[in-house]
C-alpha positions in Angstrom: -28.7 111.4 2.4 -32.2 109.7 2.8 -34.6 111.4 5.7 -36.2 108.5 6.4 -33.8 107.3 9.1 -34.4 110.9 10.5 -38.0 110.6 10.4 -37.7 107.2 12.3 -36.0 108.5 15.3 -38.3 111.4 15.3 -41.1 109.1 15.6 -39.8 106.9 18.4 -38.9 110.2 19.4 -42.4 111.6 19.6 -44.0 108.0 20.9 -41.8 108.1 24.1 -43.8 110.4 26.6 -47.2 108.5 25.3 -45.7 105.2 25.7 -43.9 106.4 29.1 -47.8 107.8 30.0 -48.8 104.3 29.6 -46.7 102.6 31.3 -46.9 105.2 34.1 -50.6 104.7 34.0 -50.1 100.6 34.5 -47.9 100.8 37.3 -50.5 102.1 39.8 -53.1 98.8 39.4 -50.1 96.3 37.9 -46.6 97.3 39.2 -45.0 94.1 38.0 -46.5 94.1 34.3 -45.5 97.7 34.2 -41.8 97.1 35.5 -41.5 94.0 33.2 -42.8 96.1 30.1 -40.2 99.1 30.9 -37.6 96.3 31.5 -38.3 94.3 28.2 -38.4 98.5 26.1 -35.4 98.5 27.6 -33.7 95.5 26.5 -34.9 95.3 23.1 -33.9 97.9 20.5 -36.8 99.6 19.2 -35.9 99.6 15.5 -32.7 97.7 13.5 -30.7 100.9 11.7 -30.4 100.4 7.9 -27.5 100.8 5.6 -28.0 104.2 4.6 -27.5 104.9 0.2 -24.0 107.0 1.6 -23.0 103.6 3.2 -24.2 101.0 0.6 -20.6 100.7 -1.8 -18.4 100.6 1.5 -20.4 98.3 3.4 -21.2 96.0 -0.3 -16.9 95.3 -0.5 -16.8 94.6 3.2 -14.7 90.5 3.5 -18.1 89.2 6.0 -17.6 86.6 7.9 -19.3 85.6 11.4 -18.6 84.8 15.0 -20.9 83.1 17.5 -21.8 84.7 20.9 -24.3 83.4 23.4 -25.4 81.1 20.9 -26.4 84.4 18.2 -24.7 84.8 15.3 -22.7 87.8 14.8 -21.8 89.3 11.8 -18.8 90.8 11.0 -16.8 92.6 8.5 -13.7 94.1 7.2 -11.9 95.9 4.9 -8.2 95.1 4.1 -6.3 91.9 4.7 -6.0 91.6 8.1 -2.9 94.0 8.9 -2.5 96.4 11.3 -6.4 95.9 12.5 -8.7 99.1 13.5 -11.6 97.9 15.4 -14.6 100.2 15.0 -17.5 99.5 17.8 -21.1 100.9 17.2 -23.4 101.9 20.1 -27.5 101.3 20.6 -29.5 100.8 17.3 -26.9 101.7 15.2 -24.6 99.3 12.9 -21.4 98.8 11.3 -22.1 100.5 7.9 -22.0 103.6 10.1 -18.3 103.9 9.5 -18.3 104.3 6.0 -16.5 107.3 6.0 -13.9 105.7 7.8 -12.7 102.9 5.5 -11.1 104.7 2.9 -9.1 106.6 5.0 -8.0 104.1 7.0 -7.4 102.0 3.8 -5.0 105.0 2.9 -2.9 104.7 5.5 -2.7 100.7 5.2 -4.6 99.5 8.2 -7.3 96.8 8.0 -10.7 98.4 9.1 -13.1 95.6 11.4 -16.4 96.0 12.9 -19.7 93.4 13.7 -22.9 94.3 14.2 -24.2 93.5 18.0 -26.7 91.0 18.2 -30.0 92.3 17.7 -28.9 94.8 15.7 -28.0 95.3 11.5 -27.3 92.0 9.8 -27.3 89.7 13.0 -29.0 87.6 15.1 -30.9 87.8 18.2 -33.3 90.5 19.8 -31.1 92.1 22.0 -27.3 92.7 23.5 -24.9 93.8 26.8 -21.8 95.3 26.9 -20.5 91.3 27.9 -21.2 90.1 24.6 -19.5 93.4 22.9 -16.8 92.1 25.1 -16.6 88.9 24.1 -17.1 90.3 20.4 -13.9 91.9 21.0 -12.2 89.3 22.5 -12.9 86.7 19.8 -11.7 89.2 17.4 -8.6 90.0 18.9 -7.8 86.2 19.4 -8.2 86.6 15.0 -6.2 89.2 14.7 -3.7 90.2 17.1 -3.5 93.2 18.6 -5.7 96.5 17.8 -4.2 98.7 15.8 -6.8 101.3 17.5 -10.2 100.7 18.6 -12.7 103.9 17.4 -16.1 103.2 19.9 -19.2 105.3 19.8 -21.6 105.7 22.4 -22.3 101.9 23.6 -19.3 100.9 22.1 -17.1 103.4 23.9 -18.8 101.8 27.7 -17.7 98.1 25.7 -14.0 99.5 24.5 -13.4 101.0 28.3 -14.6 97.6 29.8 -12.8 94.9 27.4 -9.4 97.3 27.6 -9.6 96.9 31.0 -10.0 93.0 31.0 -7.1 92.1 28.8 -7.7 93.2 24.9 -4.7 94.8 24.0 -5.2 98.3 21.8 -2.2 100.8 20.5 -5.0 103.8 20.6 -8.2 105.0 21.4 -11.0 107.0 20.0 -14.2 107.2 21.4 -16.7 109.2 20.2 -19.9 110.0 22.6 -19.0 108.1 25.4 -20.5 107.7 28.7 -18.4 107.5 31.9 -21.0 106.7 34.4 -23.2 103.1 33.5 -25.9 104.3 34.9 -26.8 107.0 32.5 -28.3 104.6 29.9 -30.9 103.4 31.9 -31.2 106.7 33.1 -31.3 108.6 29.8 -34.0 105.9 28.8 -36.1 106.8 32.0 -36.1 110.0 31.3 -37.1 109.7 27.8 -39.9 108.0 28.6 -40.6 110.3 31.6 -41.1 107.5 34.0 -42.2 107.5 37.1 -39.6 107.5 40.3 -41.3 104.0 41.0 -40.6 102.2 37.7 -37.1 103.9 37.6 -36.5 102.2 40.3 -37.9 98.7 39.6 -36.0 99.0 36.1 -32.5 100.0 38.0 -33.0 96.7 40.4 -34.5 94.5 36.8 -31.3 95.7 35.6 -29.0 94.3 38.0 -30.8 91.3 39.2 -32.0 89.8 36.1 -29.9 91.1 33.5 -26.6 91.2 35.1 -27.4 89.3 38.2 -24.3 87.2 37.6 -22.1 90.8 37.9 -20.7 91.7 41.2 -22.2 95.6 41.2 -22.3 96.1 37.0 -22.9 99.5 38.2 -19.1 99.8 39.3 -17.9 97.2 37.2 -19.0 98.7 33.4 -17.9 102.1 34.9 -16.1 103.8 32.6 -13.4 105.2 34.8 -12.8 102.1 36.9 -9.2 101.0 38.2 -8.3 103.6 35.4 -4.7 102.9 35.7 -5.4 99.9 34.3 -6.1 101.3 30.5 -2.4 102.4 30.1 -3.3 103.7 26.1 -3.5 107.0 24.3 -6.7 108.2 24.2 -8.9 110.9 22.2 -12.4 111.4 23.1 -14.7 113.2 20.8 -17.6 114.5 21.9 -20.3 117.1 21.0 -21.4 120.1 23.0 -24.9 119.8 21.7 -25.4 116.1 22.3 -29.1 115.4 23.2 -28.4 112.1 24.6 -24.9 112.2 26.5 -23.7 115.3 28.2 -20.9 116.8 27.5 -19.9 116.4 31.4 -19.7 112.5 31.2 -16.6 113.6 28.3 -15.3 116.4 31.0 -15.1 113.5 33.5 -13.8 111.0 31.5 -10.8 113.2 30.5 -10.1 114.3 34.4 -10.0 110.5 35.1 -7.4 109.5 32.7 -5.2 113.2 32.9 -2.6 113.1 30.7 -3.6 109.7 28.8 -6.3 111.7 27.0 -7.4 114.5 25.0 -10.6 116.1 24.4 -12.0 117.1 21.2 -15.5 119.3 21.6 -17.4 119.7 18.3 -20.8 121.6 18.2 -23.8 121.4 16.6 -24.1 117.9 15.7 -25.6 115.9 18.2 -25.3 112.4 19.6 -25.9 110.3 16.2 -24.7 112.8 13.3 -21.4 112.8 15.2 -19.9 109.9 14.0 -20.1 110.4 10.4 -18.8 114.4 10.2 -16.2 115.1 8.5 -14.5 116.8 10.8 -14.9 114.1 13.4 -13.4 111.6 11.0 -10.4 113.8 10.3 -9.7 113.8 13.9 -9.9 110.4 14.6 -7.8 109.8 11.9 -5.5 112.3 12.8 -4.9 110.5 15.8 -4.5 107.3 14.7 -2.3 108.3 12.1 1.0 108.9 13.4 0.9 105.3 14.9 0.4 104.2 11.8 3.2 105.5 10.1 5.4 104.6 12.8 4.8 101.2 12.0 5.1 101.4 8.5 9.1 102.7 9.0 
């Protein structure tokens, strides 16, 4: 496998206290340029994630077709005809081809593999993206194909699985992989990257909800991952690794307390937040779990 998409996230990586310095630096003689600047970092992913030389020949047979969401264009994709659909939902700079190693096994078992690429990121349009428009993704998708099969969500995706479940879109199984229970950790994980100042973490938390969800009643409790949890009545295993930089293994912990008997935890090690989702072993347990439903419904 290539570095180069390695050496990318290094750099960001790297550039995040010195661009976090700066803006901490602005704040004191221009609060508001400094809080719109952290805001608009934020917002914005930093690079668009490439399909990878491992990913090219799945992602090159994908059927691609499009969907329209807040006026972007969406691009989607799947493999199979259509039957027995398995949505898979990608998190923040990331992109569909990152479930290569999925598609042949799910192709195996005779399910139809689906994903999109959020705006701003991979193949579509726009700049940017919200866990809404992942929901309405989802919800235009299922109006195409009936019910989920499963949904597999990493990351991002796993906040958008818990919150379009919970509004309606109808799933046999989860699988999330590297999920976050509490909403507030991403634009506290980004703050801390950056090593922002209390100040600006606080004008960015009240940006946030005033200007990016100011429509949402508290998006705080309402993209919550565990919120009115008897309402996701599906089987549920979430993956999650012990050594991941970005998400703590806690958010998991809570996550599976939340739902009890609903859902299982899997704890790999070693791997991290982003070489998670294409491990072997992490695709063998996904699939395990999808698996048996899918044989049941090929009796």
């Amino acid at each position: 496998m290539s570095s180069a998409p390695h050496a990318r996230g290094a750099r960001v990586s790297r550039a995040a206290p010195l661009v976090g310095a700066a803006l901490n630096t602005l704040a004191r003689p221009a609060p508001e340029l400094a809080g719109r600047a952290a805001y608009a970092l934020f917002r914005h992913p930093l690079r668009r994630g490439k399909v990878l030389p491992r990913e090219r020949a799945v992602h090159e047979r994908a059927a691609v077709e499009e969907l329209v969401v807040a006026g972007k264009r969406v691009r989607c994709y799947r493999w199979g005809d259509g039957g027995a659909p398995v949505l898979m939902l990608h998190g923040w700079q990331s992109r569909a081809s990152r479930y290569a190693g999925f598609v042949p096994r799910l192709e195996a078992l005779g399910l139809t593999g689906l994903s999109f690429d959020a705006p701003g990121h991979g193949a579509s349009a726009g700049r940017d993206t919200t866990v809404l428009e992942y929901r309405e993704i989802i919800g235009q998708l299922q109006e195409r194909y009936g019910t989920f099969h499963a949904i597999v969500a990493h990351s991002l995706g796993a906040t958008s699985a818990f919150l379009a479940l919970r509004g309606g879109a109808r799933a046999e199984r989860l699988v999330t992989v590297a999920a976050v229970r509490d909403f507030d950790h991403f634009p506290d994980a980004f703050a801390r990257l950056l090593g922002l100042s209390p100040s600006l973490r606080q004008d960015l938390r009240e940006r946030i909800g005033h200007q990016l969800f100011g429509h949402v009643a508290d998006p705080w409790a309402l993209f919550d991952a565990v919120r009115a949890a008897t309402e996701i009545d599906v089987p549920m295993r979430l993956i999650h690794d012990a050594d991941d930089d970005l998400v703590p293994l806690a958010q998991a912990h809570a996550l599976r307390a939340a739902y009890g008997a609903r859902a299982e935890l899997v704890v790999t090690r070693g791997l991290g937040h982003r070489k998670v989702l294409g491990e072997p072993a992490v695709i063998d347990s996904a699939l395990e779990f999808i698996a048996p439903a899918a044989r049941r419904t090929t009796l």
